[in-house]
N, C-alpha and C positions, 0 to 999 in steps of 0.2 A: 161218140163214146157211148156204149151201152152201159146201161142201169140195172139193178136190179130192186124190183118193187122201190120206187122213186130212190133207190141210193144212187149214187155216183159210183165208179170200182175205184179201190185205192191207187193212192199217184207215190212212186217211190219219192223219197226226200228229192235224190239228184233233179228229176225232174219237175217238181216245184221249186224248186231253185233257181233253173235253170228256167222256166215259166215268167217268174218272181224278175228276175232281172233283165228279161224282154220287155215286159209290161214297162218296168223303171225306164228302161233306155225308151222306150216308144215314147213315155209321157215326156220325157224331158224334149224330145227331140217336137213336139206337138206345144212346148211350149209351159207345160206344168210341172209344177215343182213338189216333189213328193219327200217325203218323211219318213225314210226305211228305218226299221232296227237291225243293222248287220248282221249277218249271222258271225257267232262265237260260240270257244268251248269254257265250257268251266262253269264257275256261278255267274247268273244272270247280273245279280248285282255286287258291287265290292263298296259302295260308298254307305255312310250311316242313313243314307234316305233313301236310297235304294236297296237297300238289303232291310230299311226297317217296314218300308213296303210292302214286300214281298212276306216280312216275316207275320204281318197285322193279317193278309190275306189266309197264312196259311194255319193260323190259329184260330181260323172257323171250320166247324164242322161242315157249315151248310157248303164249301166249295174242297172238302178234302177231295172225292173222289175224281173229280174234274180236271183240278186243277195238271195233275203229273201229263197227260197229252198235247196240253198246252205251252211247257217247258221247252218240252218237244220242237212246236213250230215255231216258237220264239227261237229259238239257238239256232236253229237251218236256215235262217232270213225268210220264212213266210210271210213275217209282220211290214208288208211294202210299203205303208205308210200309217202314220199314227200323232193324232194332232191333239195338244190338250188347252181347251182355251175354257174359260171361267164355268163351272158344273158340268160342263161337257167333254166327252171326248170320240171321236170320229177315226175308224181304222179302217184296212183293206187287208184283208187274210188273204192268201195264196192256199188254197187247199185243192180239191178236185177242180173247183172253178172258182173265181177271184170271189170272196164273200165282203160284205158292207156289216160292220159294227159299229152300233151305236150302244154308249153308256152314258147314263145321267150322275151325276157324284151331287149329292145335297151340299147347301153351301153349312159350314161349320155354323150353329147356333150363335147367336151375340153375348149370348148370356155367358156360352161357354169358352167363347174365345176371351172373353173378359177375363175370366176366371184364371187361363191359360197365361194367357199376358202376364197377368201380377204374381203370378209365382213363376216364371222366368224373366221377366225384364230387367230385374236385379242381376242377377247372374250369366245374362250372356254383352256381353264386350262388344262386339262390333257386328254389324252386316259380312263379313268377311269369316267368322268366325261360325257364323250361324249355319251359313249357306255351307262351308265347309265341313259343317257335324264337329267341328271341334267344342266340344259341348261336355259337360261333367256330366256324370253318371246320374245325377238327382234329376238336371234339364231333360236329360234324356228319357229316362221312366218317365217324366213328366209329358211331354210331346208324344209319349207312344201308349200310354197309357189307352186301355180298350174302353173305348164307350164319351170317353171325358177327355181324351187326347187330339192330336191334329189330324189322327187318319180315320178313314170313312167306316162306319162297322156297316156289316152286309145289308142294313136295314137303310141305309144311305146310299146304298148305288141300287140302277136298277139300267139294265141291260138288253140287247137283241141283237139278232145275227137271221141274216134271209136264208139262210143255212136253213135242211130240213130236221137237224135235229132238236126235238122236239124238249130237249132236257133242261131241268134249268140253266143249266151253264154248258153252253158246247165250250169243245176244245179251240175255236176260233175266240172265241172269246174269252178264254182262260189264257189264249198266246198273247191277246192285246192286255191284261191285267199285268202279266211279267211282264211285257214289254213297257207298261209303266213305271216297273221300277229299273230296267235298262236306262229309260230316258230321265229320269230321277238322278240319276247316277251323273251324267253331263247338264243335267238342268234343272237345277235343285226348286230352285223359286216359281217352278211347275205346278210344285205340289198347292202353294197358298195360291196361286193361279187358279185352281181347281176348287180350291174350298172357300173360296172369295175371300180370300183375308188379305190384308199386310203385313208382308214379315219385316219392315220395320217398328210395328207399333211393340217389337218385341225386344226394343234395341234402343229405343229412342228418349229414354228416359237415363240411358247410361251414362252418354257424357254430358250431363249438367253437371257434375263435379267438376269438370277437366277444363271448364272457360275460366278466364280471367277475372270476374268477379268474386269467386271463392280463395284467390291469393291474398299475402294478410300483407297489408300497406305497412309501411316501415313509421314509427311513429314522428312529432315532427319534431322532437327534442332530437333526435339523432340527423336532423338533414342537416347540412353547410349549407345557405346559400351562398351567392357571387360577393357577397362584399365580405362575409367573414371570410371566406379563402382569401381574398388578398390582403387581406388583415394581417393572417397566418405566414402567405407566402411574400407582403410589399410587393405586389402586383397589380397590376387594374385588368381583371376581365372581361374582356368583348362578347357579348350575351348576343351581339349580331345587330343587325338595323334599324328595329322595331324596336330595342331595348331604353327604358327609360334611362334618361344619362344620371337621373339627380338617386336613384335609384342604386344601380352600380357603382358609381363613386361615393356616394356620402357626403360626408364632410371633408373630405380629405381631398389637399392640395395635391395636384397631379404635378406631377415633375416634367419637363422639359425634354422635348426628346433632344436626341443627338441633333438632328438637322438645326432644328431651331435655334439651339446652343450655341451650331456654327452661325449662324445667322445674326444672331447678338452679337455674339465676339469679333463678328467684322464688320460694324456697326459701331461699334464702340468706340468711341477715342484713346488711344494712346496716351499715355502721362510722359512729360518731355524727360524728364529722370528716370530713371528705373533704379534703385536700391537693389544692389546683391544682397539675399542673403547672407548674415553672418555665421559663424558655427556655431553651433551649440553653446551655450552659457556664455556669448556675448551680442553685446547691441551694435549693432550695425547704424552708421549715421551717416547722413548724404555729405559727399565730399565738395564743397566750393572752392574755389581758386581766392588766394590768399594775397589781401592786398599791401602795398609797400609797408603802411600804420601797420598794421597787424606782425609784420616782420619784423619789427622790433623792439621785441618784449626782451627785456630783461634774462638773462642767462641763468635758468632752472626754475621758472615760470611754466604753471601747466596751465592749459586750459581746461576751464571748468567740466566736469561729464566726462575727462578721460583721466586715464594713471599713467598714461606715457608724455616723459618730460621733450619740450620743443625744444631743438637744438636754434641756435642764431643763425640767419642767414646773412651773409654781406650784403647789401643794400646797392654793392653796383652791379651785381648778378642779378639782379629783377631791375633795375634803374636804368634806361638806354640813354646816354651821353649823347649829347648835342653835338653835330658835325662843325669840325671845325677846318677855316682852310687855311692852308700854307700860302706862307709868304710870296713862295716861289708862282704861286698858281694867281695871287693877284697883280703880281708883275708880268706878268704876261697878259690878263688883262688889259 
């Protein structure tokens, strides 16, 4: 391919694309694993970390002019791979000929991430919540905030491209700056990756309210224990196997279950008598067999303890006569 004065000629979009996605399939097929930003239309970025990326970069003067070429090869998939690990980030442009960028990102001050912390850690809820941008308008000016906020001001990155232009910022490396907030947009927790922080120390002071020890104990005039319920209900409760017995019962005489009950009662003797009860409003008294003397009381004679008068019995109706034999039967003897 011919140059002019050390340029390269320009390469239409189709075929840096078309460049762009050989190179990918080679490397894959070779065994390496690369980190394209697709190409797409529309805005580079739609998420709150991605769009608030993009919006930090382009409220500096020092990268207006640069930046719009770089949009460019970001959206036609030039950006073939793009890697963000702690103050660094490492890409591959697809332009006339594959280019190597490197950018350094300072890590966030201690001082000022401190700072940062105590006026959001109150107000953001969860890791979930964070990473999402779901975030109130104060957190948010607050995290984007220029100079004193979580993203890098131009005085905190410092950049190169083996490209021959010679400008502060080629368009190769204005494609890798959007393409960081493309990768922001699927990889939020990139961003504290880059600036050495933890995006939990942002989060982590939120749920000490929510444990168990800020619950209010019920006082102890309001508990039952186990012996007053069966006070209440004449029950004995089983508190389980370890339970003290003198404890759960008290003082109080436990009752007899059924089994045992039956257990006694065929155990027990029988009384040779048994007394019916009598009806209501009278005494019932054991009945004996009544002997000849007794049989002859005097006619309207009561006995003592009852109101009903004894009628006379004849005395040979209880009295058995002596056998006597006939004449006839000792003459035949």
């Amino acid at each position: 391919m011919a140059s002019y004065g050390g340029w390269k000629p320009y390469v239409p979009v189709a075929e840096r694309r078309k460049k762009a996605e050989q190179l990918v399939a080679r490397a894959t097929r070779a065994g390496k694993t690369l980190s394209p930003i697709a190409p797409y239309r529309g805005a580079i970025a739609k998420t709150f970390w991605g769009k608030a990326w993009c919006d930090n970069l382009e409220q500096y003067s020092d990268y207006d002019s640069r930046l719009p070429r770089g949009r460019t090869y970001v959206r036609n998939g030039s950006v073939i791979d793009l890697r963000i690990t702690k103050g660094k980030i490492h890409a591959q442009v697809m332009g006339s000929s594959l280019y190597e960028i490197a950018i350094d990102v300072a890590a966030c001050p201690a001082k000022q991430w401190r700072a940062l912390r105590a006026d959001c850690a109150s107000s953001i809820d969860s890791m979930v919540e964070l990473l999402l941008g779901k975030l109130s308008a104060a957190v948010m000016g607050r995290i984007c905030q220029p100079g004193t906020g979580l993203f890098p001001a131009p005085k905190d990155i410092k950049f190169g491209c083996n490209c021959l232009d010679w400008a502060v910022m080629c368009k190769h490396v204005a494609a890798v700056l959007y393409g960081i907030g493309a990768r922001l947009d699927q990889q939020p927790e990139l961003l504290f990756t880059l600036r050495g922080v933890d995006p939990t120390d942002l989060v982590n002071h939120t749920g000490a309210n929510l444990s168990g020890a800020g619950k209010a104990i019920p006082a102890s005039g309001k508990l039952l224990d186990n012996t007053a319920l069966g006070d209440v209900f004449g029950i004995d409760i089983d508190t389980g196997p370890f339970a003290d017995a003198d404890t759960v019962r008290g003082n109080r005489t436990r009752k007899p279950s059924t089994s045992q009950a039956r257990k006694s009662a065929l155990t027990t003797p029988k009384p040779s008598v048994t007394a019916k009860s009598a009806p209501k409003g009278k005494v019932a008294t054991p009945t004996a067999r009544s002997s000849p003397a007794a049989m002859k009381k005097p006619k309207g004679t009561t006995d003592p303890g009852t109101s009903k008068t004894n009628r006379p019995v004849a005395s040979q109706k209880l009295v058995a006569r002596p056998r006597t034999t006939s004449k006839s039967a000792k003459r035949r003897g």
